[in-house]
MIBA-765520 format. One record per residue (C-alpha): residue number from 1; z, x, y. Coordinates in steps of 0.02 Angstrom, whole numbers. Layout:
- NUM/Z/X/Y
...
//
This chain:
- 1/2558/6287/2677
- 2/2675/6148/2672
- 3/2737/6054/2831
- 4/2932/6154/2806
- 5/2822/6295/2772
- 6/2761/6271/2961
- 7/2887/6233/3044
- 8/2981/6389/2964
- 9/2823/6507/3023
- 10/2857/6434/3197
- 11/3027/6469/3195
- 12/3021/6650/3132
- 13/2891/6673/3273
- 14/3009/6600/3393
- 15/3134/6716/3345
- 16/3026/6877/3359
- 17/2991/6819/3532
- 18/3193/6782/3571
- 19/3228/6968/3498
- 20/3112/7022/3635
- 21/3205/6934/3771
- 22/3354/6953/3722
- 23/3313/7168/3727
- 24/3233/7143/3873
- 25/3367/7051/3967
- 26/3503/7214/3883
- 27/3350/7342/3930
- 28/3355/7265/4122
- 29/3514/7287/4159
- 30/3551/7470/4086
- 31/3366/7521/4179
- 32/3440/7434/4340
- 33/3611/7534/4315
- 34/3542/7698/4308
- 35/3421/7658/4453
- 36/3586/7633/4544
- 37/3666/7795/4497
- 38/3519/7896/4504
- 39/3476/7896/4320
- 40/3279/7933/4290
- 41/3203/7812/4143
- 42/3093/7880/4017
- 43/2913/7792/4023
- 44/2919/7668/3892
- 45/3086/7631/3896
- 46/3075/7448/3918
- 47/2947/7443/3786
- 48/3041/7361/3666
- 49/3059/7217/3782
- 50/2894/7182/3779
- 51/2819/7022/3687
- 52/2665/7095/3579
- 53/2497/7009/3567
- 54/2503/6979/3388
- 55/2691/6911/3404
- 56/2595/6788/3533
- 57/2456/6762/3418
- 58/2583/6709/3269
- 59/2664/6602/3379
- 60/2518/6518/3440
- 61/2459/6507/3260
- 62/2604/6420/3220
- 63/2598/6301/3355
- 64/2448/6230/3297
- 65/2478/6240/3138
- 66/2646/6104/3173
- 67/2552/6019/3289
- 68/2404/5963/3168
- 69/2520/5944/3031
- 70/2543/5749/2999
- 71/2743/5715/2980
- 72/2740/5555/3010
- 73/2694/5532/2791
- 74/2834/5569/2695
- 75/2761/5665/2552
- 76/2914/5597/2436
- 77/3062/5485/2408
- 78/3175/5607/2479
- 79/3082/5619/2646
- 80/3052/5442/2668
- 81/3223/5405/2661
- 82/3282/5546/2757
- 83/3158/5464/2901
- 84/3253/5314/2884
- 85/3415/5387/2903
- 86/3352/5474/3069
- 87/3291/5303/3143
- 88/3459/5218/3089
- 89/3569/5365/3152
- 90/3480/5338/3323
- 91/3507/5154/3323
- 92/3682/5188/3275
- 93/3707/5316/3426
- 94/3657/5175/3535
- 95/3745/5037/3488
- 96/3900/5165/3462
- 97/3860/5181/3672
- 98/3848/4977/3696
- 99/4033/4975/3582
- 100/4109/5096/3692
- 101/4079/4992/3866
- 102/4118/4822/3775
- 103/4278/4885/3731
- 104/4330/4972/3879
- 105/4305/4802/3951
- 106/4411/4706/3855
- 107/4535/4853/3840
- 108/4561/4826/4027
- 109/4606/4664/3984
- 110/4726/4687/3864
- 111/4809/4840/3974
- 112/4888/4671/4079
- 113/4997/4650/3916
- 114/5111/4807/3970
- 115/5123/4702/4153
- 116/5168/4556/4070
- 117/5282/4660/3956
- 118/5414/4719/4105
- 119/5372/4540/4212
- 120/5564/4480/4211
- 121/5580/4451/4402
- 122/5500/4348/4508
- 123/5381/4445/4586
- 124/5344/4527/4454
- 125/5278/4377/4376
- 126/5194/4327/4532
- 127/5096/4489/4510
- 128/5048/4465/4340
- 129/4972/4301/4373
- 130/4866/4377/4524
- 131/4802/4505/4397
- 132/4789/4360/4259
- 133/4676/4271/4408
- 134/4531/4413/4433
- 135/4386/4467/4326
- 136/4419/4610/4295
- 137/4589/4569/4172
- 138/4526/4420/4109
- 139/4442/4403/3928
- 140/4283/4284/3919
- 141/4190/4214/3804
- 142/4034/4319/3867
- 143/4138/4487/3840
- 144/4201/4444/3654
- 145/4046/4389/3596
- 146/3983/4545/3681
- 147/4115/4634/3588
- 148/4099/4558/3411
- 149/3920/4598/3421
- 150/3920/4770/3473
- 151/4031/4784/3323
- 152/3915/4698/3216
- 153/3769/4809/3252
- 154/3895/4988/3243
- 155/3929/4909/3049
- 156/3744/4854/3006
- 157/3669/5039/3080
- 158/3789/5131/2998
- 159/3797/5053/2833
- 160/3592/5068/2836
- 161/3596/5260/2869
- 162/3729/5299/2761
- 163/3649/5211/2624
- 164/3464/5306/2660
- 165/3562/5457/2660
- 166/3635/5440/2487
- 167/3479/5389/2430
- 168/3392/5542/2508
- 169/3537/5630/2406
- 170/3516/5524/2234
- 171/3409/5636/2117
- 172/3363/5466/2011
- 173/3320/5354/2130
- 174/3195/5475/2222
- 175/3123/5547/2063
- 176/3090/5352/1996
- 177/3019/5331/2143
- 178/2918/5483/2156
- 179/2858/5423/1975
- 180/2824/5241/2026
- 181/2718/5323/2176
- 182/2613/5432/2068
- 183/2588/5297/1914
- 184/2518/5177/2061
- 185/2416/5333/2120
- 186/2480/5289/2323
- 187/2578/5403/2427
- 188/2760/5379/2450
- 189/2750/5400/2662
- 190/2622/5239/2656
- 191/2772/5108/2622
- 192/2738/4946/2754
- 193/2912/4906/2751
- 194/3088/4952/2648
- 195/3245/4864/2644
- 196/3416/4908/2564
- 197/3546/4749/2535
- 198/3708/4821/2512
- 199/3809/4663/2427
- 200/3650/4697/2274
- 201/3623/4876/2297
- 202/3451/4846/2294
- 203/3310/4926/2398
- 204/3171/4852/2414
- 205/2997/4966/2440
- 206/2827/4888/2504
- 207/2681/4961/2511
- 208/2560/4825/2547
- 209/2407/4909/2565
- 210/2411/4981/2395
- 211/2482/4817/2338
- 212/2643/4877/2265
- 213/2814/4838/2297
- 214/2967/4914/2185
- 215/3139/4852/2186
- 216/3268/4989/2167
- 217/3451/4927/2104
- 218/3616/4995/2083
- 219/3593/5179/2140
- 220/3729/5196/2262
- 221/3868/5119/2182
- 222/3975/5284/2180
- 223/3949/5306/2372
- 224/4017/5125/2431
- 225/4157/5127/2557
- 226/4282/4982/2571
- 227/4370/4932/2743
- 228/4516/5025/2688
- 229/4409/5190/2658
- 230/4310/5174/2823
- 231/4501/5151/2918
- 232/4568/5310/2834
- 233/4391/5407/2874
- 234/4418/5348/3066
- 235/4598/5406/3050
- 236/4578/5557/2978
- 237/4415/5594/3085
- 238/4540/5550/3258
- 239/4669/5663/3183
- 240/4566/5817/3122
- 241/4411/5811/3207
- 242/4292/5842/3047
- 243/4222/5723/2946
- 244/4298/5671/2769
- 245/4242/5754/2585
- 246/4215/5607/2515
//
């Protein structure tokens, strides 16, 4: 049994036990309604609520059977890269998180422009320069570099797992490297190290402890993204809420 194989098992045990639940929880409250109107249950009636032993049993089977399975290997190209993706998307997430409160910072800042916009009397002016004098709508060296690196770090994340995803997704590159792992007789999942360089598009596989290490070049040319693309995806993302076809 294979680890999908597994975790599928464990969900389709799940699921026998939420069935049970779920008519138990509909069983409950028609038993409790007739109790209130004087309605007299059959014996059994609830029965189908009931979890069985061997729908406990598969469960527990299953359980283990995820539990002792190793995941951590990726069997294949596809998987490894797809494991990369997942570690990039959460890195992403959380510099998406440090972006958010560096620009909402700054954007404070910037909000004194609409002051300074409609400052054409006196104390108007004198106002704007009391606002000009605190912390809070001042811009600092500390907050842009803050800034410029939180966007940094949204770019290099997302590039990353966009790239492992269209590799995951690139039929050639994971069956030459499905090929390259079984000619060198090592498992894909026991790379020490991977690296993708988007101005070469070139990854770069080591597995040191078999003593291989594979280049991989010009896969994902069809999938690159300009600044222009990335503005209209934002845009059309802001406007729709969905994500772009291509």
């Amino acid at each position: 049994m294979t680890g999908q194989e597994k975790i599928d098992y464990l969900i389709s045990s799940l699921d026998a036990v939420k069935t049970r639940l779920e008519t138990g929880s509909v069983l409950t409250v028609g038993a409790v309604g007739y109790a209130n109107i004087g309605g007299v249950i059959n014996d059994d009636a609830l029965a189908d609520g009931i979890i069985a032993q061997s729908e406990l049993d598969d469960y527990l089977q299953a359980k283990t059977l995820v539990l002792d399975h190793d995941y951590a290997i990726a069997e294949n190209a596809e998987q490894l890269f797809m494991q990369e993706y997942a570690a990039n998307m959460n890195s992403l997430t959380a510099a998406v998180d440090v972006l958010a409160s560096a620009t909402t910072t700054i954007m404070t800042a910037v909000e004194v422009m609409e002051v300074a916009a409609t400052a054409d009397t006196k104390p108007e002016q004198v106002e704007l320069q009391g606002m000009l004098a605190t912390d809070a709508y001042s811009i600092d060296s500390t907050e842009v570099s803050e800034y410029n690196d939180a966007v940094a770090a949204v770019e290099g994340y997302a590039q990353q797992a966009g790239a492992f995803m269209a590799a995951a997704n690139n039929d050639e590159l994971t069956a030459t490297i499905d090929s390259y792992a079984t000619q060198g007789n090592f498992m894909v999942g026991s790379y020490t190290a991977i690296t993708y360089t988007q101005s070469i598009d070139e990854f770069v596989i080591t597995w040191a402890d078999s003593g291989f290490e594979g280049g991989f070049q010009g896969y994902l040319t069809p999938d690159m993204k300009s600044a222009a693309d990335v503005y209209g995806a934002g845009e059309y993302i802001n406007t729709y809420g969905g994500y772009p076809t291509q």
